[in-house]
Backbone as CSV, one residue per row, in Angstrom:
resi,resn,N_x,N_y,N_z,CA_x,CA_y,CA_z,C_x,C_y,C_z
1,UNK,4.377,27.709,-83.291,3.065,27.271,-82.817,3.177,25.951,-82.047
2,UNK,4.233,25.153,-82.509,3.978,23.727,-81.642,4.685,23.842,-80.843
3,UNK,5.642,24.750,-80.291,6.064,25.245,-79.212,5.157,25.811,-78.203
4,UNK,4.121,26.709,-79.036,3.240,27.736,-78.052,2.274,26.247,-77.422
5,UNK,1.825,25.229,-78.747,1.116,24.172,-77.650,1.467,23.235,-76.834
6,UNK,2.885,23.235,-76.517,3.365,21.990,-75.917,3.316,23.029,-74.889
7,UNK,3.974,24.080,-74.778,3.539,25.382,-73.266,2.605,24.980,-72.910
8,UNK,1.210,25.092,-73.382,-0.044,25.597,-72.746,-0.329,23.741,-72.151
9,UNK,-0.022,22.747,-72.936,-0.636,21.667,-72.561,-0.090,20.998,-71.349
10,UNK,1.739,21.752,-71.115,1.970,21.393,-69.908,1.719,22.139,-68.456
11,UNK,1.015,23.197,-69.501,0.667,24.291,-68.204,-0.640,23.518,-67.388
12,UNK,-1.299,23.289,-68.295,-2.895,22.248,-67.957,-2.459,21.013,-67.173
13,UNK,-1.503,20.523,-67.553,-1.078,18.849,-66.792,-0.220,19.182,-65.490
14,UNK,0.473,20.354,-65.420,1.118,20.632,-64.614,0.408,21.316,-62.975
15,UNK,-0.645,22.061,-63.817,-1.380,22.721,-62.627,-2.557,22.359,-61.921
16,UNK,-2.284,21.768,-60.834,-3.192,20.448,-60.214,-4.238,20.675,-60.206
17,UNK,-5.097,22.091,-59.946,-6.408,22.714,-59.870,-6.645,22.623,-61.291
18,UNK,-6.529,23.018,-62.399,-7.087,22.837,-63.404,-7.061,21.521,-63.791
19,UNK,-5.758,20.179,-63.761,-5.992,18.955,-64.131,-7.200,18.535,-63.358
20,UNK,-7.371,18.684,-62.361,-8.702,18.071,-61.457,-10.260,18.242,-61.867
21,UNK,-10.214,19.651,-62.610,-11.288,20.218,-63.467,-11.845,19.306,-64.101
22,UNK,-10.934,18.589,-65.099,-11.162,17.797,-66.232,-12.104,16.381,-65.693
23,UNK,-11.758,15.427,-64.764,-12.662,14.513,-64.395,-13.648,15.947,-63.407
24,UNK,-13.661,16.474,-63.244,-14.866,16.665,-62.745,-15.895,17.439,-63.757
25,UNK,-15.794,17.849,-64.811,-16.143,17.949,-65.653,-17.281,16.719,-66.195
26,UNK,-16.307,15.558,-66.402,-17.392,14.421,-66.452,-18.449,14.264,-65.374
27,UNK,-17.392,13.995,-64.516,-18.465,13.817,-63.333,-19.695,14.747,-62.986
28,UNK,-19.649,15.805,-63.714,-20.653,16.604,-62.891,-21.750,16.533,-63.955
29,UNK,-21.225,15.971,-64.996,-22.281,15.952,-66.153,-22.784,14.752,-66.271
30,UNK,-22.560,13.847,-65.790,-22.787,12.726,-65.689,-23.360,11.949,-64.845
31,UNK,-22.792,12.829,-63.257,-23.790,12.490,-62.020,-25.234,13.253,-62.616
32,UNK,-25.191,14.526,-62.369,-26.460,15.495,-62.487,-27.504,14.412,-63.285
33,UNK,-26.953,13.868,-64.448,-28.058,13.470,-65.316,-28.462,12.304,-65.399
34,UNK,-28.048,11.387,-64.627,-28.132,10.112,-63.773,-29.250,10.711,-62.825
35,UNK,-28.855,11.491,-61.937,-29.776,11.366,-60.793,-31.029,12.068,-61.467
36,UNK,-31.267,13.012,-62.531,-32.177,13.421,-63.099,-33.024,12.202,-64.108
37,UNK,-32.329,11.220,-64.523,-32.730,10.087,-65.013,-33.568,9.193,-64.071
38,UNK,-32.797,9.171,-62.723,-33.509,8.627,-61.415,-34.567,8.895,-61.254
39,UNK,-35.009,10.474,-61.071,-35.954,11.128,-60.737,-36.986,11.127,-61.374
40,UNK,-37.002,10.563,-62.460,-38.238,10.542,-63.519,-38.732,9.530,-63.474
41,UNK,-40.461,9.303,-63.384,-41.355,9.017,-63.340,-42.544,8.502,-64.838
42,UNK,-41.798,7.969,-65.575,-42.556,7.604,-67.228,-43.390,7.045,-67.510
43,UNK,-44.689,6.752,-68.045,-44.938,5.822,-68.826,-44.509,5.323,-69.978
44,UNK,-45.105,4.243,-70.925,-45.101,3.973,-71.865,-45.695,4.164,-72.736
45,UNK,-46.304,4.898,-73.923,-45.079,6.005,-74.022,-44.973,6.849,-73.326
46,UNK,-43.785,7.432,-73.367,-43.132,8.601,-72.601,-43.370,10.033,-73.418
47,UNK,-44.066,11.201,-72.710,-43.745,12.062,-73.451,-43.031,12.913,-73.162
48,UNK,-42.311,12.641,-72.348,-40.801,13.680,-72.019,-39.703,13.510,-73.293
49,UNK,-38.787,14.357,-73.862,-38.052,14.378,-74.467,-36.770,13.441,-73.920
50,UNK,-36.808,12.086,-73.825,-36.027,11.378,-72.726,-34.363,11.667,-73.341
51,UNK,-34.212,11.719,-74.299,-32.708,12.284,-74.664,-32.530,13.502,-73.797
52,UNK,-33.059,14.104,-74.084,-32.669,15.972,-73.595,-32.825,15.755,-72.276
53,UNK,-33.278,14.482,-71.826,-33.969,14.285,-70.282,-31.979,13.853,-69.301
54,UNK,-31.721,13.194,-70.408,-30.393,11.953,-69.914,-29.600,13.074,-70.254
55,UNK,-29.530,14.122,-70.838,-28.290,15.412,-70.841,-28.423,16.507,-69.900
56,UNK,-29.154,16.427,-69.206,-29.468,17.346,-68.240,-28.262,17.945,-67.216
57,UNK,-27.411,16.804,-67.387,-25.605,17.492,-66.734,-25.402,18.120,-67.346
58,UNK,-25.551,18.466,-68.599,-24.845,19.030,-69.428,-24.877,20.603,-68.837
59,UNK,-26.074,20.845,-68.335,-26.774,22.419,-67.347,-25.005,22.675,-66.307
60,UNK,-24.953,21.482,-65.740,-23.684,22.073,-64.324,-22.319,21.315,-64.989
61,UNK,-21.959,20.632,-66.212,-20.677,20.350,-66.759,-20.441,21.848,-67.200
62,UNK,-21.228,22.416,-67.940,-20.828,23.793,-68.304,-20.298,24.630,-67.338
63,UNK,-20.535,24.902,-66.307,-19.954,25.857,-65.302,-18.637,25.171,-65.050
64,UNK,-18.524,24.351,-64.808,-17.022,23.892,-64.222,-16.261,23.833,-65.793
65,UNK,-16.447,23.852,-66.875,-15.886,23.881,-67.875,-15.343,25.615,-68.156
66,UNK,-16.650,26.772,-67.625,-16.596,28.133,-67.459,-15.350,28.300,-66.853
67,UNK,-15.588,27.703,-65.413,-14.003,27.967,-64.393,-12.852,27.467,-65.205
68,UNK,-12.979,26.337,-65.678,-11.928,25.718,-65.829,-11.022,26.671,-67.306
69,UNK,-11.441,27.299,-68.322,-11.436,27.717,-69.462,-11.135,29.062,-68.653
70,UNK,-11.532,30.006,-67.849,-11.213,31.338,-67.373,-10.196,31.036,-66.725
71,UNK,-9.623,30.258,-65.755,-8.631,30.119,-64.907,-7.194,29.790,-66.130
72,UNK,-7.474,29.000,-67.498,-6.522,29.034,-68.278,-5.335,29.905,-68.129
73,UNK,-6.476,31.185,-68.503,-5.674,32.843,-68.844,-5.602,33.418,-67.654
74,UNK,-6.491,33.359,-66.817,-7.008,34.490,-65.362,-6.324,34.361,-64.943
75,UNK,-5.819,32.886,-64.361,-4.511,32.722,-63.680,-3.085,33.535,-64.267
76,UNK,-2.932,33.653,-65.233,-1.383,33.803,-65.459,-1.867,35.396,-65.270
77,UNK,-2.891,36.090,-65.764,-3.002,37.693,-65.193,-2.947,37.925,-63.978
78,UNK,-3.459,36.817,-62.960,-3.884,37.145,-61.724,-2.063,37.234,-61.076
79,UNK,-1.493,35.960,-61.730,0.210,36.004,-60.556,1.263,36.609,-61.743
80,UNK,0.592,36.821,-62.653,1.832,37.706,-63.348,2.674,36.924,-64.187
81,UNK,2.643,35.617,-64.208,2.816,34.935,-65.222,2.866,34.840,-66.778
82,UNK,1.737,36.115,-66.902,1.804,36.137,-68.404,2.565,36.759,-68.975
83,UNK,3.632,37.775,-68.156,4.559,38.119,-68.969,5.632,37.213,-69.618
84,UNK,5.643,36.386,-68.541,6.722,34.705,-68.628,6.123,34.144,-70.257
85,UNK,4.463,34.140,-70.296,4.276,33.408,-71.566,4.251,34.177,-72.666
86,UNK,4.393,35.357,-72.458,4.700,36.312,-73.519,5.753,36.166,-73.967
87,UNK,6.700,36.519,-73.317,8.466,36.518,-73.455,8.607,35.404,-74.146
88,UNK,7.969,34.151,-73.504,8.348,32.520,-74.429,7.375,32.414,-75.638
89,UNK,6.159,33.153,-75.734,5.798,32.914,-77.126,5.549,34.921,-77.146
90,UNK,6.335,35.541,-78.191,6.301,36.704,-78.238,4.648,37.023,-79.558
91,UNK,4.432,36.226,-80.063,3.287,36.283,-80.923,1.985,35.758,-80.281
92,UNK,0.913,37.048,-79.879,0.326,36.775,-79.165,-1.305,36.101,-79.724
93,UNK,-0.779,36.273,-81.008,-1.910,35.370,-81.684,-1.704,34.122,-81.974
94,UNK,-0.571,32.992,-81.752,0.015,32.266,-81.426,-0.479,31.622,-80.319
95,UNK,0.087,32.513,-79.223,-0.487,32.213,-77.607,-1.741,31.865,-77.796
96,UNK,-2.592,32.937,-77.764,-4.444,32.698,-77.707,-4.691,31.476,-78.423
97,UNK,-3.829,31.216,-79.355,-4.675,30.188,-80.425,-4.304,28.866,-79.846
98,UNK,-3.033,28.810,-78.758,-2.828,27.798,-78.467,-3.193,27.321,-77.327
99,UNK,-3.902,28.621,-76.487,-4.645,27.949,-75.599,-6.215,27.343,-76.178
100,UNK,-6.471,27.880,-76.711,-7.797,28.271,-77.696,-7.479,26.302,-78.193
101,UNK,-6.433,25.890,-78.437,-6.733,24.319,-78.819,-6.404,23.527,-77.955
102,UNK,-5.798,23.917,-76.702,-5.371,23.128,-75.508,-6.756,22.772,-74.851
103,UNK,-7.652,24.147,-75.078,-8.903,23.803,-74.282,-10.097,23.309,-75.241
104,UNK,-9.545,23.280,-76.398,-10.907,22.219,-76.850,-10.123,21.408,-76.838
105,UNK,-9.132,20.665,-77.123,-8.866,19.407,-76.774,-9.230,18.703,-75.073
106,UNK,-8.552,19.648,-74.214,-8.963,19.341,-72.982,-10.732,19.157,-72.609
107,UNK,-11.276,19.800,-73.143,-12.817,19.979,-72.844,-13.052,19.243,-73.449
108,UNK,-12.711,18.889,-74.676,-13.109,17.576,-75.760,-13.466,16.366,-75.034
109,UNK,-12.247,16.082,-74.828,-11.958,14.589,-74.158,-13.017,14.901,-72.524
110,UNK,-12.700,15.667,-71.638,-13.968,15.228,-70.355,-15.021,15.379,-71.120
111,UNK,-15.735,16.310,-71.908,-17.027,16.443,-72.539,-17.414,14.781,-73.065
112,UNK,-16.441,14.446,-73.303,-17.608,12.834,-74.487,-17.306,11.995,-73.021
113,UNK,-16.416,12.295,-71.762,-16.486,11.459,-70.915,-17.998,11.230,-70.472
114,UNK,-18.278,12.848,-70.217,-19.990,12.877,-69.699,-20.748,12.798,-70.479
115,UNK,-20.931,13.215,-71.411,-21.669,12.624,-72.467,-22.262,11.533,-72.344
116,UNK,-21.201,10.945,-72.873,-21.542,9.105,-72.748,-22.110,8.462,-71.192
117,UNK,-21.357,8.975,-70.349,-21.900,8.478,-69.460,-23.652,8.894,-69.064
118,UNK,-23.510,10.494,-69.085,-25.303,10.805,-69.442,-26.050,9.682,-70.078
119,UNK,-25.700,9.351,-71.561,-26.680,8.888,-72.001,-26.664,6.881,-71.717
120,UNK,-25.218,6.707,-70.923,-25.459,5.391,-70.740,-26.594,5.333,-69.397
121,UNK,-26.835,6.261,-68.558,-27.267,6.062,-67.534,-28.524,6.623,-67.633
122,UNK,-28.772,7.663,-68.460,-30.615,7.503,-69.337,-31.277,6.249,-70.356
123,UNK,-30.092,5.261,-70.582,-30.591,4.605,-71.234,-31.126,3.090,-70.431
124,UNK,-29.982,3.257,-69.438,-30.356,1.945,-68.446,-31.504,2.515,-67.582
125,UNK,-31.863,3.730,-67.141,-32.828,4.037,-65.939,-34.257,4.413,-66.500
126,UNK,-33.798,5.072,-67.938,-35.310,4.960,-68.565,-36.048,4.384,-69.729
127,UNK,-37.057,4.555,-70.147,-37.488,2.707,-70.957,-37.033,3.373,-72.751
128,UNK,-36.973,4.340,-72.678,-36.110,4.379,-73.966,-35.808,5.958,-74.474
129,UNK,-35.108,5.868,-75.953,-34.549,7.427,-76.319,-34.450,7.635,-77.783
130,UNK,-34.611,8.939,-78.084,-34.958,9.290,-79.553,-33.564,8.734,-80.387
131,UNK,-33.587,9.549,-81.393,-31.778,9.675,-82.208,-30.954,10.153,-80.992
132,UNK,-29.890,9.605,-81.057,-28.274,10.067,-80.247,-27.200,10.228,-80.562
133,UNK,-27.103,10.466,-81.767,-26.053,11.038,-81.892,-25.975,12.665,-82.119
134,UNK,-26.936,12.774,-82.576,-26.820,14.707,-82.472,-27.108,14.850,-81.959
135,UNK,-27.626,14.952,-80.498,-27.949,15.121,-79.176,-26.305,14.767,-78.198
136,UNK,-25.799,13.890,-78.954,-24.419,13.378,-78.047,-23.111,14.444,-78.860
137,UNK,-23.313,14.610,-80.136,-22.037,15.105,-80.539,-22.168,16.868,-80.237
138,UNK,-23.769,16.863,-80.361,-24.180,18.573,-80.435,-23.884,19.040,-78.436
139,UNK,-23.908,18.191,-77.868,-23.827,18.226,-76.412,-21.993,18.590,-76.414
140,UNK,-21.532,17.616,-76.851,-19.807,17.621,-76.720,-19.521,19.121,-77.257
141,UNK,-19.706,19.234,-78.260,-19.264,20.718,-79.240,-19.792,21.808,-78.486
142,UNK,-21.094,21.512,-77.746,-21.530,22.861,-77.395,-20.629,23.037,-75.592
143,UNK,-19.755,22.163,-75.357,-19.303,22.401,-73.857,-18.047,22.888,-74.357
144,UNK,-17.687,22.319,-75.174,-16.666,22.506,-76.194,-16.725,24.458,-76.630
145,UNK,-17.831,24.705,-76.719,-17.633,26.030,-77.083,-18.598,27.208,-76.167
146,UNK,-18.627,26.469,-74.764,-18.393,27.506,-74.074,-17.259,27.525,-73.109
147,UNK,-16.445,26.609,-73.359,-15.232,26.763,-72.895,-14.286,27.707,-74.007
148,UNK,-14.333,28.000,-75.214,-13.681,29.185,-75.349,-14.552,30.348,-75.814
149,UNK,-15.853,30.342,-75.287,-16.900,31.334,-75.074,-15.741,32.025,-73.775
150,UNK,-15.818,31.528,-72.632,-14.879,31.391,-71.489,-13.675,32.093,-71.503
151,UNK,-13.099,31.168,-72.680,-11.629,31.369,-72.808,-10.857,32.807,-73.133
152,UNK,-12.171,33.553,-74.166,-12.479,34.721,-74.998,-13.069,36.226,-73.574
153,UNK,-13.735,35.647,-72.999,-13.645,36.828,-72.522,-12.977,36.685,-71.088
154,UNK,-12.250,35.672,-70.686,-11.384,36.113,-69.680,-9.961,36.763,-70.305
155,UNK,-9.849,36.431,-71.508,-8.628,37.328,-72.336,-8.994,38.941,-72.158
156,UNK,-10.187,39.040,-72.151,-10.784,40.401,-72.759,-10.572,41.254,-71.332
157,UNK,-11.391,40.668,-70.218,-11.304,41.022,-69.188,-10.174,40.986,-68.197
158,UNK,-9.493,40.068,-68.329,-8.649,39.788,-67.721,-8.325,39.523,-65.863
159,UNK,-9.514,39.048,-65.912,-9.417,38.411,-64.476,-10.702,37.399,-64.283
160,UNK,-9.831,36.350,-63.544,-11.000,35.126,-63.264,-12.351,35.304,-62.883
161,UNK,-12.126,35.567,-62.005,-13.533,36.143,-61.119,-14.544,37.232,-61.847
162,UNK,-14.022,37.998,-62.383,-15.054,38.693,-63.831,-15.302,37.756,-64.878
163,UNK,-14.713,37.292,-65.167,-14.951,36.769,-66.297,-16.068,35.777,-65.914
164,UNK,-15.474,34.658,-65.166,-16.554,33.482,-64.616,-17.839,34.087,-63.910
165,UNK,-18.071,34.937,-63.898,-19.496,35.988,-63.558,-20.075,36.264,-64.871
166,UNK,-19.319,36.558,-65.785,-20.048,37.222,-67.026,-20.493,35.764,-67.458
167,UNK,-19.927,35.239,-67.855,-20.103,33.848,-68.482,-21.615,33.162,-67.754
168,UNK,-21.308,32.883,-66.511,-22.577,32.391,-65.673,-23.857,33.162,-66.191
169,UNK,-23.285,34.395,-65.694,-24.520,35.344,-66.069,-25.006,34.897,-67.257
170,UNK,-24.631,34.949,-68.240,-24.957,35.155,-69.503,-25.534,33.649,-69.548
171,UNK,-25.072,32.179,-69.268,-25.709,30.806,-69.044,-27.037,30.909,-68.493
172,UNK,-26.752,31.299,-67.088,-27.927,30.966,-66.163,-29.035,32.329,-65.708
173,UNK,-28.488,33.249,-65.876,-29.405,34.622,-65.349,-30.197,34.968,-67.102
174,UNK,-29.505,34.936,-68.250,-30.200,34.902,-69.369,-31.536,34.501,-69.204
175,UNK,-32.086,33.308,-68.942,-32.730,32.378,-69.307,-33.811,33.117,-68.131
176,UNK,-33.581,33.236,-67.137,-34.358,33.537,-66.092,-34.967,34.983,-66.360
177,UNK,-33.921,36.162,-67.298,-34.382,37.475,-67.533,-35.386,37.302,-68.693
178,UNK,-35.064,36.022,-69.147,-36.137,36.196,-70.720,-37.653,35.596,-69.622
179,UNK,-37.482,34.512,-69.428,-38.847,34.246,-68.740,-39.475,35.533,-67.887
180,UNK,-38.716,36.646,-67.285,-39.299,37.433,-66.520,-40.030,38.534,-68.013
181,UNK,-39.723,38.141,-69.043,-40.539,39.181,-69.394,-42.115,38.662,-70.313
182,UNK,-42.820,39.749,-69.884,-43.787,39.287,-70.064,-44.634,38.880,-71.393
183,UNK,-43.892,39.469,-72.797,-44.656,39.341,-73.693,-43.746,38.088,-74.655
184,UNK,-44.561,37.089,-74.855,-44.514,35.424,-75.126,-43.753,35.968,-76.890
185,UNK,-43.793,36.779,-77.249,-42.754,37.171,-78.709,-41.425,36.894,-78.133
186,UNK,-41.699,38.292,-77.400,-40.067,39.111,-77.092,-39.219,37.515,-76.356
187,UNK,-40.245,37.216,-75.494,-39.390,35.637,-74.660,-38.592,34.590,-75.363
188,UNK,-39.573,34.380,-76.860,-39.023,33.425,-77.811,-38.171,34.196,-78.431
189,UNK,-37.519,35.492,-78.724,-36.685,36.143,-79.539,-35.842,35.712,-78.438
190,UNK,-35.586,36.146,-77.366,-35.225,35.858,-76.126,-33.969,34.502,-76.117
191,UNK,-34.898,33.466,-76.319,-34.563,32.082,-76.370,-33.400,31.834,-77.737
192,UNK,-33.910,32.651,-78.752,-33.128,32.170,-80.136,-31.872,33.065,-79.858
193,UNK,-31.378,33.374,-79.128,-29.986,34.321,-79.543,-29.097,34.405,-77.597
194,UNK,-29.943,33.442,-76.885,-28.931,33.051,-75.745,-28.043,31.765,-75.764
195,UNK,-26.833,31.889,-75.192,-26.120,31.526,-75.335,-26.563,30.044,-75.075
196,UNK,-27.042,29.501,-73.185,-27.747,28.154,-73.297,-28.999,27.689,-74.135
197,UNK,-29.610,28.941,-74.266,-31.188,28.312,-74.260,-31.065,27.815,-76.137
198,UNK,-29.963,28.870,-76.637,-29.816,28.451,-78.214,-29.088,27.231,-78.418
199,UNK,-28.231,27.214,-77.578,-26.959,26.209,-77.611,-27.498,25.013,-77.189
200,UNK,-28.099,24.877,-76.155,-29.133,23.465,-76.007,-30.321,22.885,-76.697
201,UNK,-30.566,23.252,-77.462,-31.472,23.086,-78.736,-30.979,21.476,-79.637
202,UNK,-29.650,21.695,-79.414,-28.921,20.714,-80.050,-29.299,19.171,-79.386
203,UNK,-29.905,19.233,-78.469,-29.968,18.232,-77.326,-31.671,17.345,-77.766
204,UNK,-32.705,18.346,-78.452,-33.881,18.316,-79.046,-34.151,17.238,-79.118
205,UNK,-34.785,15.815,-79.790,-35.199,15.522,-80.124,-36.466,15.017,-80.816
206,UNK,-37.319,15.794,-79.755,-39.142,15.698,-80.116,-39.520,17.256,-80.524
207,UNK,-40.386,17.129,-80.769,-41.068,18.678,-81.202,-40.239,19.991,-81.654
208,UNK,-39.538,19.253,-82.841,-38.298,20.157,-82.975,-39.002,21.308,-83.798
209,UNK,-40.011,21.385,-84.352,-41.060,22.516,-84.648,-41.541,23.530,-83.907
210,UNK,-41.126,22.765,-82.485,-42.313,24.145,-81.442,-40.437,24.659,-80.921
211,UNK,-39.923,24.550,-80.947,-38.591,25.047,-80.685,-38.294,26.411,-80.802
212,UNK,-37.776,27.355,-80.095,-37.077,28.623,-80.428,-36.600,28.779,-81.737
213,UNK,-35.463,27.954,-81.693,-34.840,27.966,-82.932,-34.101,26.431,-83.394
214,UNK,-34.260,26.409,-84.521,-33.821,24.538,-84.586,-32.082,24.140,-83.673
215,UNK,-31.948,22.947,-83.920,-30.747,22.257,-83.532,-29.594,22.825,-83.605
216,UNK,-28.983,23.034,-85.223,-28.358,23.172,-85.567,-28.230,24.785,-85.498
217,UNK,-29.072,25.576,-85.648,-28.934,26.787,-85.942,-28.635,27.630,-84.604
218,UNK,-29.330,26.987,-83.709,-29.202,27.073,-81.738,-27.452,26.930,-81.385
219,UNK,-27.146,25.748,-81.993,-25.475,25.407,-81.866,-24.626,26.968,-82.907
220,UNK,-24.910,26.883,-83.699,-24.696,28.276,-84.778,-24.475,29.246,-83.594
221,UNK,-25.524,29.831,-82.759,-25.611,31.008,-82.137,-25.224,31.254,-81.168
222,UNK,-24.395,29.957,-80.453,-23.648,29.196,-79.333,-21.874,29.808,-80.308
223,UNK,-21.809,29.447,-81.292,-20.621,29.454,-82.037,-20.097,30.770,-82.013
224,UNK,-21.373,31.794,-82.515,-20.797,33.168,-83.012,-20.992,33.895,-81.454
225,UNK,-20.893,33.377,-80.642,-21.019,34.084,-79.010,-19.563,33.712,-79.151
226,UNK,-19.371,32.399,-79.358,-17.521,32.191,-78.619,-16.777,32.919,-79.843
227,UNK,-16.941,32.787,-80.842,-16.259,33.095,-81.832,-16.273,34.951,-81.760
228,UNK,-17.039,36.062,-80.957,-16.996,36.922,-80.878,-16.216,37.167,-79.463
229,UNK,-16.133,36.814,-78.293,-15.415,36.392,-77.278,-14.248,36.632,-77.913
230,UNK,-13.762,35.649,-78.444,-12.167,35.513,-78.631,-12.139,36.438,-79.216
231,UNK,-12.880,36.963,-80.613,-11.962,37.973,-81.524,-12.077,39.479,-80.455
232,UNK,-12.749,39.503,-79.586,-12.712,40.546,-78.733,-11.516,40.746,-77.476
233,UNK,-10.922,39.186,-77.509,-10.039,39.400,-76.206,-8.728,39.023,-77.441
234,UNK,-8.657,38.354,-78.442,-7.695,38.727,-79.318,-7.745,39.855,-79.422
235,UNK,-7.860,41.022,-79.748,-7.613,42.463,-80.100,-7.712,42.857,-79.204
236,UNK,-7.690,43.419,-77.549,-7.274,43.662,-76.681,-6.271,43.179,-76.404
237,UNK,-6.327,41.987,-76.434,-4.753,40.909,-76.046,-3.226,41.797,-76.808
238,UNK,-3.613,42.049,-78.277,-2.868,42.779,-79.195,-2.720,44.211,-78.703
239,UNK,-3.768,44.909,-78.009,-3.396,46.227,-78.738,-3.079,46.425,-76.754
240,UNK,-3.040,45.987,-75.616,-3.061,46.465,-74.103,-1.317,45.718,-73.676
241,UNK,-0.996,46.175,-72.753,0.177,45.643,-72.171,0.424,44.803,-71.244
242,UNK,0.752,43.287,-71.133,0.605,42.535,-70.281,0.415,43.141,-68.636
């Protein structure tokens, strides 16, 4: 195993398109929610949710975290490479698991980059903010786990470009198919079992009553999406031929 992770971590440092991922990762979570911090208009009091207001990168850090987490695996299917990481780690539950910690470590570390910077730059641009730390740690964990939301079904699928479609889809077209429907139940069932709309819950701080589904339980339903991902591209990974 500490063979299979010293592989995968020099595969990440080595391959210039994915190292580049990583600051932009921050950056994109960090600009977005700055200039969304800009854009707001408050009184005193404020009744915008100004935490959830200053995480608003967190919406476009996720996609580049999507690419960055599919290109892991996609890449070595796409040039054939993965037979190379097969041959060097012949246990392929090994492999998965060691990309599976290369990329929360990797996503770890840019995730609290933007993070922090989100909420340093909601805190200087607007006149103030609820609790922050479960809004800051539930933000990190949840980029954190759609990067091996990501990671899980580009194993499954096995190519970049599918995979980073399903994933999007499932982020950004979700949210838009639940609002298209018309009955205000089905919308909120809708909300409690998608991948963003549950997974950002964590970000809450005001009216955590009128909510889909609470904080914690939203992050929960964020979990068992990635955690079904992987065990789905683990057992393909096992039972198909590089």
């Amino acid at each position: 195993m500490r063979r299979a992770l010293h592989a995968e971590w020099t595969k990440l440092r080595t391959a210039r398109g994915l190292l580049w991922l990583l600051p932009a990762i921050a950056a994109a979570t960090a600009g977005l929610s700055a200039a969304a911090a800009a854009a707001v208009s408050c009184g005193t009091p404020c009744a915008a949710d100004l935490t959830k207001l200053s995480l608003t990168g967190v919406q476009l850090g996720q996609a580049v975290v999507a690419v960055l987490a599919v290109l892991a695996i996609g890449d070595e299917y796409a040039t054939g490479t993965i037979r190379v990481s097969l041959a060097a780690v012949p246990r392929r539950t090994a492999l998965l698991a060691a990309k599976a910690l290369v990329t929360t470590a990797a996503v770890g570390a840019a995730a609290t980059a933007g993070v922090a910077g989100s909420l340093l730059a909601g805190g200087l641009l607007l006149p103030g903010h609820g609790g922050l730390w479960r809004p800051a740690i539930g933000s990190v964990l949840y980029l954190i786990l759609i990067g091996l939301l990501s990671l899980g079904v580009a194993t499954a699928v096995r190519s970049s470009a599918a995979a980073a479609g399903i994933v999007l889809a499932l982020l950004y077209a979700w949210p838009v198919a639940a609002r298209a429907v018309t009955d205000p139940a089905w919308t909120r069932r809708l909300d409690r079992i998608g991948p963003m709309t549950a997974g950002t819950a964590i970000q809450a701080t005001r009216d955590l009553a009128a909510l889909p589904i609470g904080p914690w339980p939203g992050l929960g339903v964020l979990a068992l999406w990635a955690l079904a991902a992987l065990l789905a591209g683990w057992l393909l990974l096992l039972r198909r031929d590089a």
